[in-house]
LODOLUM-39811 format. One record per residue: y negated, x negated, z of N, C-alpha, C, O, CB in turn. Coordinates in steps of 0.02 Angstrom, whole numbers, plus 50000, padded with zeros to 5 digits. Glycine has a CB too. Example, Ala and Ser with C-alpha at 12.3 -4.5 7.8 and 13.67 -1.06 7.14 Angstrom:
BEGIN
502844934050390502254938550390501654934050390501664928850423502244943550452;501124935850354500534931650357499984935550394499434933050402500304929650286;
//
This chain:
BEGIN
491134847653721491404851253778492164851053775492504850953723491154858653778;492434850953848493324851353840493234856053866492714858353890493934846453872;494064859053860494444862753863494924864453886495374862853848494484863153840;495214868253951495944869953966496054873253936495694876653900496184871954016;496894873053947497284879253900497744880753949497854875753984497704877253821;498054885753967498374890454010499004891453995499084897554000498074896254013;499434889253981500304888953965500754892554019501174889554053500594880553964;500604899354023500944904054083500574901254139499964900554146501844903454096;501414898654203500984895354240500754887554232500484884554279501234896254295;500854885454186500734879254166499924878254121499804880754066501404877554122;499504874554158498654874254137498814866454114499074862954157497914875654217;498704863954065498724857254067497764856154024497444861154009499584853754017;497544850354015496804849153983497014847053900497484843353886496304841754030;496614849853857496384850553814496444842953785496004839953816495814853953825;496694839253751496784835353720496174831253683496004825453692497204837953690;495864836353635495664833953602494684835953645494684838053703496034836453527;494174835353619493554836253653493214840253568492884837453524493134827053691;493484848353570493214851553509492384851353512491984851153559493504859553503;492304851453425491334851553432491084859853430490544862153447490844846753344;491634862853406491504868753416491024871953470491064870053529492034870753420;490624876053453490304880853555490804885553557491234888653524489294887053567;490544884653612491224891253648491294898253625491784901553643491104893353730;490824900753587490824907353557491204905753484491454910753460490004910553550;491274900953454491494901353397492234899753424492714901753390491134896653343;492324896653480493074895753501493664903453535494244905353540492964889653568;493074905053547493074913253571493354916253534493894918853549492484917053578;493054917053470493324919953408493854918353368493914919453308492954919953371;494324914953412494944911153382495524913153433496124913453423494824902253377;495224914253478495564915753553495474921653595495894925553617495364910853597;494964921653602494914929253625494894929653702494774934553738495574933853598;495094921553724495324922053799494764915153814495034910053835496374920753819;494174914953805493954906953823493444910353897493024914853895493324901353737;493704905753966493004903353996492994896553995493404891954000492854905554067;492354897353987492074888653994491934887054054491804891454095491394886453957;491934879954074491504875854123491614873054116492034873154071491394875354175;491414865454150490984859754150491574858254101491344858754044490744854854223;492324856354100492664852254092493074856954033493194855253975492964849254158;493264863654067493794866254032493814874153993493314877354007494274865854081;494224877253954494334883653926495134884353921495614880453922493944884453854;495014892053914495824893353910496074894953843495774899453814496064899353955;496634891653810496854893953757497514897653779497854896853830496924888553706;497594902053726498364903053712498944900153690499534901353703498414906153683;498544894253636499394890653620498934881053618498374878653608499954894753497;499274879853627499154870653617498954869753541498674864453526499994865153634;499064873653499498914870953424498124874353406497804871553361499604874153361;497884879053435497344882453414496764878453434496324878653392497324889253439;496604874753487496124868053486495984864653419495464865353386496454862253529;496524860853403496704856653355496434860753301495884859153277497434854853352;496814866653275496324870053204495644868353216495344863953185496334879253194;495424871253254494754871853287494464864753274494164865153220494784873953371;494424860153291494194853953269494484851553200494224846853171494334849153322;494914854153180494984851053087495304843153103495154837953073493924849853033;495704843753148495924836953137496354834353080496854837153060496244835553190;496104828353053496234827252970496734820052980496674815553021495324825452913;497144820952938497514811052928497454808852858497344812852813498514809652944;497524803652851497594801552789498414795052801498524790652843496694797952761;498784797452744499394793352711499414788052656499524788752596499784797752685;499314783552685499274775652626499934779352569500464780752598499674764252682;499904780352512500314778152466500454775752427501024774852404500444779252454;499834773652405499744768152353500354763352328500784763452371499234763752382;500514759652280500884753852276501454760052207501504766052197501284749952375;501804752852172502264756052120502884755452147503294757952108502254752852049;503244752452215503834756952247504244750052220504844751452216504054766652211;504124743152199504524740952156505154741052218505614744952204504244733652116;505214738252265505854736652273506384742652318506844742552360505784729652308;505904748252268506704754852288506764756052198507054761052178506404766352354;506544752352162506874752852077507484753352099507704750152147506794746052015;507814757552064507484762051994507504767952005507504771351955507824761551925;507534770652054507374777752107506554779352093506374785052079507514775552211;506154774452097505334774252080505174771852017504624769152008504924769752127;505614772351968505244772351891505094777351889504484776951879505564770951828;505214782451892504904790551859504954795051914505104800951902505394794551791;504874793551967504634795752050504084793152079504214787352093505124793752102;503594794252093503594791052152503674790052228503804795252259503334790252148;503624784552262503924783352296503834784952359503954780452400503994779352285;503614791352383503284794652442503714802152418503734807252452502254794452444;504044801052349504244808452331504934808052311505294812352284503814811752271;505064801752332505824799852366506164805352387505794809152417505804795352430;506834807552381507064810752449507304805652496507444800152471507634815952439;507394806452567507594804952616507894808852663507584812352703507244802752633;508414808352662508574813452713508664821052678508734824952724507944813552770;508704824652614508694829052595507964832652566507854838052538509004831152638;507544827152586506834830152575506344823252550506584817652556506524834052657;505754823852527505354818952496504964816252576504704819152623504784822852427;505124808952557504744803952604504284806552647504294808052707504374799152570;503924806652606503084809452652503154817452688502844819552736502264810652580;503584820252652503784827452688503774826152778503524829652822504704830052658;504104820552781504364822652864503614819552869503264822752908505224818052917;503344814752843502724815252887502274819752897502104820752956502384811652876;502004823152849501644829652828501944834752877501474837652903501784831752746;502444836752895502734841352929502794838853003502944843353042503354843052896;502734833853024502574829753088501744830553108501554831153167502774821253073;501254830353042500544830153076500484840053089500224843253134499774825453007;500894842753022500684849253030500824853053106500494857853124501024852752975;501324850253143501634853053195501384850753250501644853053301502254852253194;500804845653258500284844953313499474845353298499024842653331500414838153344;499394850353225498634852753223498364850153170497784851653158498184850853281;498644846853136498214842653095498324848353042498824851753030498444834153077;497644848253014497584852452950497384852252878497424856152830497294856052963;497144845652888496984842152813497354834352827497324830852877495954841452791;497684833252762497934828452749497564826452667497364830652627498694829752760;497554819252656497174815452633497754811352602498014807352641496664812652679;498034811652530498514805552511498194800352464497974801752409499164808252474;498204794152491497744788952463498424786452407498954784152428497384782152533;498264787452332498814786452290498374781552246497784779852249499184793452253;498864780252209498624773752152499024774452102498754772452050498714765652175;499564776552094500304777752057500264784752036500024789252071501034776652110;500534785651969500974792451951500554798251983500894801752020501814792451987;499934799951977499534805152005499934812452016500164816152059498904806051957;499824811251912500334819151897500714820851949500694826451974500924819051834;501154815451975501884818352010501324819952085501354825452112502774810352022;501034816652100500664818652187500344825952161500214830152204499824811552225;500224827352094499694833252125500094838952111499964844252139498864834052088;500644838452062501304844252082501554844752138501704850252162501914843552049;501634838252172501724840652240501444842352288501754844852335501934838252263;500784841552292500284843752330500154851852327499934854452378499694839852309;500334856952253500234861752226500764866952246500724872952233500164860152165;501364863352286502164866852294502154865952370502494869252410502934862252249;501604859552389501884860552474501164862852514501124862952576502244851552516;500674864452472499934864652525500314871952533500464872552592498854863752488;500464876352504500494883252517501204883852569501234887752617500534887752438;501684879852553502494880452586501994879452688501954882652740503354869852545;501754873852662501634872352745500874876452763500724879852811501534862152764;500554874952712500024882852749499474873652769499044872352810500594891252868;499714870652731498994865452761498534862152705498634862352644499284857952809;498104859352733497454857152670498034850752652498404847752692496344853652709;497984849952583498354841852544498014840252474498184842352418499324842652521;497314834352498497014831552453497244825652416497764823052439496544830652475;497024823252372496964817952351496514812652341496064813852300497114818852320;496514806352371495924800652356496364796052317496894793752338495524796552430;496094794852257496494790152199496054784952184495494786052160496684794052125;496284778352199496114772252190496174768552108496714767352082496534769052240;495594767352078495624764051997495744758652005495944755751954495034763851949;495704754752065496124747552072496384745352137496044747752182495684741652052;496874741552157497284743652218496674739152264496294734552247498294740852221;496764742652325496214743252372496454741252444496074741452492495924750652371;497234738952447497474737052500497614741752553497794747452540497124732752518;497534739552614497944744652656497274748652716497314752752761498704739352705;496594743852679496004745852733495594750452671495364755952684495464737652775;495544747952616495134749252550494954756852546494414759652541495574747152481;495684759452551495824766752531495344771052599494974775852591496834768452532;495434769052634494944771452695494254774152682494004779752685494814765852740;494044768252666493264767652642493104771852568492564774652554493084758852630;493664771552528493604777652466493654783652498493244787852480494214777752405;494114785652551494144790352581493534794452627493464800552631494594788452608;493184789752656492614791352687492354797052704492354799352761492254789252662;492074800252642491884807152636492214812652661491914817552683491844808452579;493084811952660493404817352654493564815652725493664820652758493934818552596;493624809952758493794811052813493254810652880493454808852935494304806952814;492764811952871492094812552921491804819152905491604820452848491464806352909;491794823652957491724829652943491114830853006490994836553025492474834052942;490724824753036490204827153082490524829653161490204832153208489824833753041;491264827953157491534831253229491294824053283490924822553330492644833253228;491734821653243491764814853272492424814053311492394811353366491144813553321;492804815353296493574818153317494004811653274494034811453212493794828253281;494174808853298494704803553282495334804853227495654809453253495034802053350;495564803553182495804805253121496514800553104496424794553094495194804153070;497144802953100497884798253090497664795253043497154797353017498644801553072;498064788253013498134784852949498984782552963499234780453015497494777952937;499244783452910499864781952926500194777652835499964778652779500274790652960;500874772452860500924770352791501494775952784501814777552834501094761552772;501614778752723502164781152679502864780952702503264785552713502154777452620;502944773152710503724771252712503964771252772504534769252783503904764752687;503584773652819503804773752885504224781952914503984787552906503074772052928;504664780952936504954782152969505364783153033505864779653042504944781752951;505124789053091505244789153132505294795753183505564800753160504974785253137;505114795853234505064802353266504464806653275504364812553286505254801553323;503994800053263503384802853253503034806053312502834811853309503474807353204;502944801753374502714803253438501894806153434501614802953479502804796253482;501464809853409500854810653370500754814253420500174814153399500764813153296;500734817053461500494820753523500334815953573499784815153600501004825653551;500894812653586500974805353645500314802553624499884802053668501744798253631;500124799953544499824796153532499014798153555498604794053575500024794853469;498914804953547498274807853529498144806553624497574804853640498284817553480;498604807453677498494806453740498274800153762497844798953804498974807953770;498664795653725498594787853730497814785853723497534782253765499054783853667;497494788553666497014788153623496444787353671496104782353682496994793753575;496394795553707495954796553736495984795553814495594798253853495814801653715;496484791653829496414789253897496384782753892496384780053948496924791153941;496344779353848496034773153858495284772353831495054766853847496464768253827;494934775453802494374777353771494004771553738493444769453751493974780753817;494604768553676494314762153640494324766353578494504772253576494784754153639;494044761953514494064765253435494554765853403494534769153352493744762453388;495144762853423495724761653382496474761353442496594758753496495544753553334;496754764653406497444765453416498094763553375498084766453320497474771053424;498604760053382498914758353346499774758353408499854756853467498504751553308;500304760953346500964761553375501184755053342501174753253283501404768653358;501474750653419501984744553404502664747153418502674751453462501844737653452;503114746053397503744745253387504064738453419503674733653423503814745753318;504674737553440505144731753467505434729253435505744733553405505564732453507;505594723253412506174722153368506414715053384506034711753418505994723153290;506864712753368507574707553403507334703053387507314698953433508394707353380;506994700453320506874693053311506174694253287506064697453236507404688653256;505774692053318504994691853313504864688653263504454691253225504614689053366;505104683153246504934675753209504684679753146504124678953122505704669353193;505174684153121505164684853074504654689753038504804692252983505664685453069;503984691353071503584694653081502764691153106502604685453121503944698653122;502414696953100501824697253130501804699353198501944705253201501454700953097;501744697953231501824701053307501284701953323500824700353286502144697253362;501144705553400500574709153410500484708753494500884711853529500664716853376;500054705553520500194703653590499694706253618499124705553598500264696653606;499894710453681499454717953726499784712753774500234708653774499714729053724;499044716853834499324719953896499824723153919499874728453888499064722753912;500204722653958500634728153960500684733454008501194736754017501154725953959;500274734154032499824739254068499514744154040499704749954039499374736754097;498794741054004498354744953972498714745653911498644750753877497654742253967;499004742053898498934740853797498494738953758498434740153698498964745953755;498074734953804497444731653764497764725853711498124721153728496844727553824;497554727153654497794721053599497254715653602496644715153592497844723753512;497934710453630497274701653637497194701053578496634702053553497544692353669;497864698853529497554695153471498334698353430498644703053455497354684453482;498564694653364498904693953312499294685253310498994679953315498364696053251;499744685953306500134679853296500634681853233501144685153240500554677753370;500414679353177501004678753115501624675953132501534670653162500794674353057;502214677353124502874673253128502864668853181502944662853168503004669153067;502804670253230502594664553292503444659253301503984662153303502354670553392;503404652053304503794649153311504114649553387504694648453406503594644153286;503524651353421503704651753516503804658653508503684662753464502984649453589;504034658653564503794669253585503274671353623503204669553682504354674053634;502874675153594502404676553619502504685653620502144689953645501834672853580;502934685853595502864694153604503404698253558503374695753502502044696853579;503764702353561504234707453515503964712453488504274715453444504754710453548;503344714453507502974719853474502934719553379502854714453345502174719053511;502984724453360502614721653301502274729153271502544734353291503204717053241;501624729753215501414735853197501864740653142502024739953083500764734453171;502014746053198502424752753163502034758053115502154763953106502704757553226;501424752953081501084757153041500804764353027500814767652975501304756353012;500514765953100500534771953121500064773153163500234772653222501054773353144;499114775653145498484772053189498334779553209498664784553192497734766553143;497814779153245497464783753263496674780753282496504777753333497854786953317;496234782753219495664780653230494774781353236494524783153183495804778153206;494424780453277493784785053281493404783053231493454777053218493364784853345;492874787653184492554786853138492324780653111492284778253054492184790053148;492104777753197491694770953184492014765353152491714760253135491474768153247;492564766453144492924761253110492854760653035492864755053009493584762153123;492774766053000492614766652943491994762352936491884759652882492564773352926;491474761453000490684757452966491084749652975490674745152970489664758653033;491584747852984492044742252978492274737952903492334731952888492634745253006;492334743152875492664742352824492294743052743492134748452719493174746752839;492224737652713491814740452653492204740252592492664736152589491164736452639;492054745552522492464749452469492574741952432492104739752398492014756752418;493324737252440493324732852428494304732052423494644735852457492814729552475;494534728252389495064726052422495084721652510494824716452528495294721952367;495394725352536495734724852617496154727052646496374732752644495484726152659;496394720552691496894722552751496704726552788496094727452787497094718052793;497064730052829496754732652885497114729552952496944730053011496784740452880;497554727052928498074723952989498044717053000498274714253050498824725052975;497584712752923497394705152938496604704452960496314700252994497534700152867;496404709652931495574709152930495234713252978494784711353015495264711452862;495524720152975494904724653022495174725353091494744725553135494724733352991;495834725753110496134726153171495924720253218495664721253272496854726453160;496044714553194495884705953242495044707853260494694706153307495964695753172;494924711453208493944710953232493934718053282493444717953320493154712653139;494294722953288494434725153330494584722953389494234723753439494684727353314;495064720253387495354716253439494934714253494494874715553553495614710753413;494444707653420494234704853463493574707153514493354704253564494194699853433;493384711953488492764718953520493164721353604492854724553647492774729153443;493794719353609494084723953669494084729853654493944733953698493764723953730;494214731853592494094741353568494764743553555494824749553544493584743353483;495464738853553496084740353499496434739853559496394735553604496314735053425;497004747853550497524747053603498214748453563498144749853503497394752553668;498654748153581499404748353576499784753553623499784753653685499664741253593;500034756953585500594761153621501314760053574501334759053513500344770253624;501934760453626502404757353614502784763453596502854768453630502614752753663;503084761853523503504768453490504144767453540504454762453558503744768053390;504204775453557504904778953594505164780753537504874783853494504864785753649;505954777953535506484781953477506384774753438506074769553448506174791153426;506824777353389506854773353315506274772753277505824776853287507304776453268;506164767053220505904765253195505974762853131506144757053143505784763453224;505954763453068506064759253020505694762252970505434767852968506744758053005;505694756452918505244755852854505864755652809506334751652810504674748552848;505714762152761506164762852721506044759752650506474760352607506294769152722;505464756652638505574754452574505634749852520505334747152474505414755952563;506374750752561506944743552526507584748152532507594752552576507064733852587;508154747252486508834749152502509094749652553509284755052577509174746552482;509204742252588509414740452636509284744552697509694746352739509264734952638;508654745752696508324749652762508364755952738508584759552783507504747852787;508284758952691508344767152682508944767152705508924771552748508284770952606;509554764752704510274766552747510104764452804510324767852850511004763152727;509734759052823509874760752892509314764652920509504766752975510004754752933;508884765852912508224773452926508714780452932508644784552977507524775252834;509314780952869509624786652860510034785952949509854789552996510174786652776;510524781152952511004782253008510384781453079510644784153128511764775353004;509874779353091509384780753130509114786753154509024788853211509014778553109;508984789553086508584796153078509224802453091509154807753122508154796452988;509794800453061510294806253092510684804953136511184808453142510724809053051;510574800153175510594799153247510204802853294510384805253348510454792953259;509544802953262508934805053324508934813253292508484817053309507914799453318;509444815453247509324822253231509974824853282509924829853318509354824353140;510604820253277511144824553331510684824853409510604830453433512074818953345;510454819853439509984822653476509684830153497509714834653539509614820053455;509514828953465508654833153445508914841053426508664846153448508114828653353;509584840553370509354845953326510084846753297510164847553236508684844153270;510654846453345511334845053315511334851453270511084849453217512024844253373;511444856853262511624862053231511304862353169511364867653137511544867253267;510694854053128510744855753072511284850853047511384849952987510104856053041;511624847853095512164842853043512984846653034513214851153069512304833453091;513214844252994513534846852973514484846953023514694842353058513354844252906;514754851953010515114851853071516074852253004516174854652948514784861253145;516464849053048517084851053026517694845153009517574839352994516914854952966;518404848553017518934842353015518824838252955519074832652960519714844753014;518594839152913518134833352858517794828952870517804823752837517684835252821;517304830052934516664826652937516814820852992517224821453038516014832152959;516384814752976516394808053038515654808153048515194808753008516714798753009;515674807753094514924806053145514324809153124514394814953142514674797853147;513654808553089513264813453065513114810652991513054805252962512614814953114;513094819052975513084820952903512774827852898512814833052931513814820952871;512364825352828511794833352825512064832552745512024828652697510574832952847;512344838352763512254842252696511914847952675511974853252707512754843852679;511474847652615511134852252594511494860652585512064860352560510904848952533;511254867852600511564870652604512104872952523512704874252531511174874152641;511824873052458511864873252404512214866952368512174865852308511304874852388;512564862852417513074857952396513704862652397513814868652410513134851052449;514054857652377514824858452380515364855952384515664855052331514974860152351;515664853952441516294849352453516804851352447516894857252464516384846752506;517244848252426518014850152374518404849552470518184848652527518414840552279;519034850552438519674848952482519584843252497519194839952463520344849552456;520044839452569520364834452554519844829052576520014824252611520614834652483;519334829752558518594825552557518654818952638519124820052678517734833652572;518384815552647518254812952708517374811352712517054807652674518764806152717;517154815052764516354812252724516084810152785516354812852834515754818752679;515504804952801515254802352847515634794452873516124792552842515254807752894;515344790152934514714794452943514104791752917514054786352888514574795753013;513644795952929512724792352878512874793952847512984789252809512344785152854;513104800352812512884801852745512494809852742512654814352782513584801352694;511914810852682511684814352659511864814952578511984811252530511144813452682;511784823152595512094824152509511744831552495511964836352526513184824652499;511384832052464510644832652413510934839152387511524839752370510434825652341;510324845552385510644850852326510764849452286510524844452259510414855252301;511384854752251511544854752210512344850252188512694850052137510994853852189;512394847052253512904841552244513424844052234513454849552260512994837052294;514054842052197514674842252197515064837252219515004831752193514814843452149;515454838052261515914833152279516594835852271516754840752304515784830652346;517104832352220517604835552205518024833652249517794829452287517784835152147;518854836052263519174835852310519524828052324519734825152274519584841352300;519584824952387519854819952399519364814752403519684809552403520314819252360;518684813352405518154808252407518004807852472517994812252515517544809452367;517904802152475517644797552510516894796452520516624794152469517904792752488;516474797552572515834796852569515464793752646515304798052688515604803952546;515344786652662515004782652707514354781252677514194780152619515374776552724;513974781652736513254778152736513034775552652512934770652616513304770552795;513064784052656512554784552589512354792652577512494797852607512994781352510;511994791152524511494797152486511694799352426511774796052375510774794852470;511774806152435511674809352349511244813452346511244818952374512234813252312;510694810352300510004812852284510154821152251510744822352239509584806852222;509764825452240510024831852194510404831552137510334826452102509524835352171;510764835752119511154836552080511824831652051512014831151993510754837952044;512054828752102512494822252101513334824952086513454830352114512414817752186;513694823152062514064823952057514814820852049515094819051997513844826052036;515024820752107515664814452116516424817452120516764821052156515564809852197;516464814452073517234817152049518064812952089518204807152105517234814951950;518414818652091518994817052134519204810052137519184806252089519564820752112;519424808452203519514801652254519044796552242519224790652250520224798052248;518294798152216518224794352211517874790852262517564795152295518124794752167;517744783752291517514781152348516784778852352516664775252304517924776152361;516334779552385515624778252393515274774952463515184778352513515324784952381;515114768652459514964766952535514204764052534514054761552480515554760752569;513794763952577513204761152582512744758752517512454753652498513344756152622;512864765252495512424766452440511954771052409511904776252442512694766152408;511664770852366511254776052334511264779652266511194776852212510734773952335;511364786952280511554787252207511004793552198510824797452242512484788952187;510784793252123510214794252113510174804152063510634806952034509964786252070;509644805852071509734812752035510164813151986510364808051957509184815152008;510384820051969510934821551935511454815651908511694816351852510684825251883;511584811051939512174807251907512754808151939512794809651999512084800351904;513264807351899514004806851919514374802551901514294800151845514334811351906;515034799751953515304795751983516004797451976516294800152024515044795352042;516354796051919517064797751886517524794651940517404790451984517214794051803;518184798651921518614800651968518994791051976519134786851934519184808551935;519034791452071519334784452056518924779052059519214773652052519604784051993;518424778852066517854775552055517824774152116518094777352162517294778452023;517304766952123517224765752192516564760452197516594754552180517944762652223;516014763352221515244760952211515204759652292515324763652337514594767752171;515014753352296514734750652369514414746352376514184744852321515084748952411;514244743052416513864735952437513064736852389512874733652340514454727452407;512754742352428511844743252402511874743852352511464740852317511274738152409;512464748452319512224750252227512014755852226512174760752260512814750552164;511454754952166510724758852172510864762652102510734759552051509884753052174;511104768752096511024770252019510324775352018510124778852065511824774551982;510034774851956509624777051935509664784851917510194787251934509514773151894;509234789351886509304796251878509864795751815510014792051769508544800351861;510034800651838510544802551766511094796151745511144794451686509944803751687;511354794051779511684788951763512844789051758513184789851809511274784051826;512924788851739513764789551729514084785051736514014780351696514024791251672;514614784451793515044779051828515694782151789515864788051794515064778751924;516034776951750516464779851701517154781251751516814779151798516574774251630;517654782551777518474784051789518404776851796518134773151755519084788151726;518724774851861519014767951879518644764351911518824761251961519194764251830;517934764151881517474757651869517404755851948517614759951989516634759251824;517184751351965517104747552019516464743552016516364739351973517674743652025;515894745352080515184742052069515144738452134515364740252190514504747452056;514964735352123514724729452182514134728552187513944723352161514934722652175;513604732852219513114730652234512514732952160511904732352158513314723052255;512914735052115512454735652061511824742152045511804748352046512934735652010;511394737052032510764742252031510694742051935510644737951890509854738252088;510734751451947510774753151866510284758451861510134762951900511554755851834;510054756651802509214759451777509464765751752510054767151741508694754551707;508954769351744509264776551737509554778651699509894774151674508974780751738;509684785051665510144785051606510644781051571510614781951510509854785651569;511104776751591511374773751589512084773151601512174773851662511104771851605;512754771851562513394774651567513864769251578514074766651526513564778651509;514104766851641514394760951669515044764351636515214770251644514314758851759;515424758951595516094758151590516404751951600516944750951573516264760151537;516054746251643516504740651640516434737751716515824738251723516284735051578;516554736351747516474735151818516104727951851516244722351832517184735651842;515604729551906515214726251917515324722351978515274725052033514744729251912;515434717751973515924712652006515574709652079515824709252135516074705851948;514844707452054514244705352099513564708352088513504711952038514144698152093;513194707752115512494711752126512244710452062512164704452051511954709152190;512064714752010511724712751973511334719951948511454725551971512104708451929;510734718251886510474724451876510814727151793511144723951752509574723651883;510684730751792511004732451729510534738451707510524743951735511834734351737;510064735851640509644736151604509734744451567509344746351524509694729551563;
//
């Protein structure tokens, strides 16, 4: 049975098709009539409880190429932006109904289930775990998942990868879903040079997905998958507890059923996990926050373009900071620094004039006075940039005390 909901004078229909009867919906609301089509709620999110709509988050994988940030992290527990990776997603499904989340891990458990233990209660939502004994690909984890995500509604369920990053259109999507009334949903994204990709070629009308073209030498299309599905149960009898794609293997057989549609991500887009792209996800993502949400960035004759600073930082005199940069509790920034399109993870600490550009600098380390770290240098936790030193690009493993200067990209052990 659907459902209206009553928004003052605004009635719009019920999104989702709850299995609930109307007396048990009653008892959530207090305000339901039924007929053929519709009921009245009070808020747009109380449906959604009501059906238990569940997602599950690929995280699987050991994070290699954000080393050495993901030796003794992992890599969904990243910060980004002032907060851990998967946070903004988790806090994106929580804010359109979803109430159980499902993290498909393979890596560093310990660290997922402390965090699962600090944020199921902060956000007030269900946060399980399905843990894979051998990696299971990007369809695998699904099918381990199974159980936890079929609950007899028959209500269509997110899967999303980790490293993505965006605005997170999850309402748009759930509309998309059910007005085209195929099994699968999937968000494409635009991007400038196709070649260099898998591309993904729809209708552009419906959004019916014809087929998949790897790296196409012609153009056949700019689309490509923003790793970000929405999908009905039946897909799961798709997929068996195996290593699999889901984007080489189960989607094309989708496809080719006429069951798989495409909706085209509004806003930014990026996959953060590589260096390169975590800065540019950062100047993306606090782009689409002056938008959206100027009054959490940071304001003043110091500051260039957008910059979030954590409230429990601390910026000296003199400073010039932005723009793209985030800087992490606990931070110190002593007087007269310099800070572009980059990150200081918690507890960082950068000492007077010293200069920092399109880089990453990692928990509690500090960055002696004078110093000047740029071009994608990655330091590790706890790490010490001696007075003077000069890095180019250098990615340094954690604990570790630079006193001689790093000329070209290299790693340092």
């Amino acid at each position: 049975m659907k459902y209206q909901q009553n928004h003052g004078s605004k009635v719009v229909p019920c999104i989702l098709s709850c299995p609930s009867s109307v007396s048990e919906c009653l008892l959530l609301t207090k305000k339901i009539t039924p007929t053929s089509q519709f009921c009245t709620q009070e808020s747009w999110g109380l449906c959604f409880v009501d059906c238990k709509m569940k997602a599950l988050i690929l995280v699987g994988g050991f994070g290699t190429r954000l080393r050495p940030l993901t030796l003794h992290v992992p890599k969904p527990l990243v910060e980004f932006a002032n907060k851990p990776m998967i946070l903004h997603q988790i806090e994106a499904l929580k804010a359109i109904g979803v109430t159980e989340v499902i993290l498909a891990i393979s890596y560093q458990p310990e660290s997922m289930l402390n965090f699962l233990n600090e944020y199921e209660k902060k956000l007030e939502i269900k946060i399980i775990c399905s843990q894979e004994t051998e990696p299971l690909g990007t369809a695998g984890p699904l099918a381990l998942a199974r159980d936890k995500l079929i609950d007899g509604s028959g209500e269509p369920f997110f899967v999303l990868n980790s490293d993505v990053i965006c605005e997170y259109p999850l309402q748009e999507m759930i509309e998309f879903h059910k007005s085209h009334g195929g099994e699968a949903s999937i968000m494409v994204t635009k991007v400038d040079e196709p070649s260099k990709y898998g591309v993904v070629v729809m209708q552009e009308n419906s959004g019916k997905v014809e087929k998949f073209v790897e790296k196409p030498k012609m153009f056949v299309s700019n689309k490509i998958n923003a790793g970000i599905y929405l999908l009905n149960p039946s897909v799961l009898d798709r997929i068996k507890l195996k290593p699999t794609s889901i984007e080489k293997e189960i989607f094309p057989k989708i496809a080719a059923d006429e069951q798989l549609y495409a909706m085209v991500l509004p806003g930014f887009w990026m996959d953060i996990g590589q260096p390169k792209d975590y800065i540019t996800g950062l100047r993306l993502y606090l782009g689409s926050l002056q938008r959206k949400s100027p009054s959490n960035l940071a304001t003043g004759s110091n500051i260039v373009g957008n910059v979030l600073v954590e409230e429990s930082a601390v910026v000296g005199d003199g400073c010039l900071i932005g723009p793209d940069v985030a800087i992490g509790p606990g931070c110190v920034v002593e007087s007269g620094v310099r800070l572009s399109n980059c990150t200081l993870m918690r507890g960082v600490r950068i000492k007077m004039h010293a200069c920092i550009s399109s880089s990453i600098i990692g928990w509690h380390s500090t960055v002696g006075r004078w110093a000047r770290v740029e071009n994608m240098t990655i330091l590790g936790e706890d790490v010490y940039v001696r007075d003077e030193v000069y890095t180019n690009g250098g990615i340094v493993l954690p604990h570790k005390e630079i006193s001689f200067n790093i000329l070209k990209p290299e790693i340092v052990m």
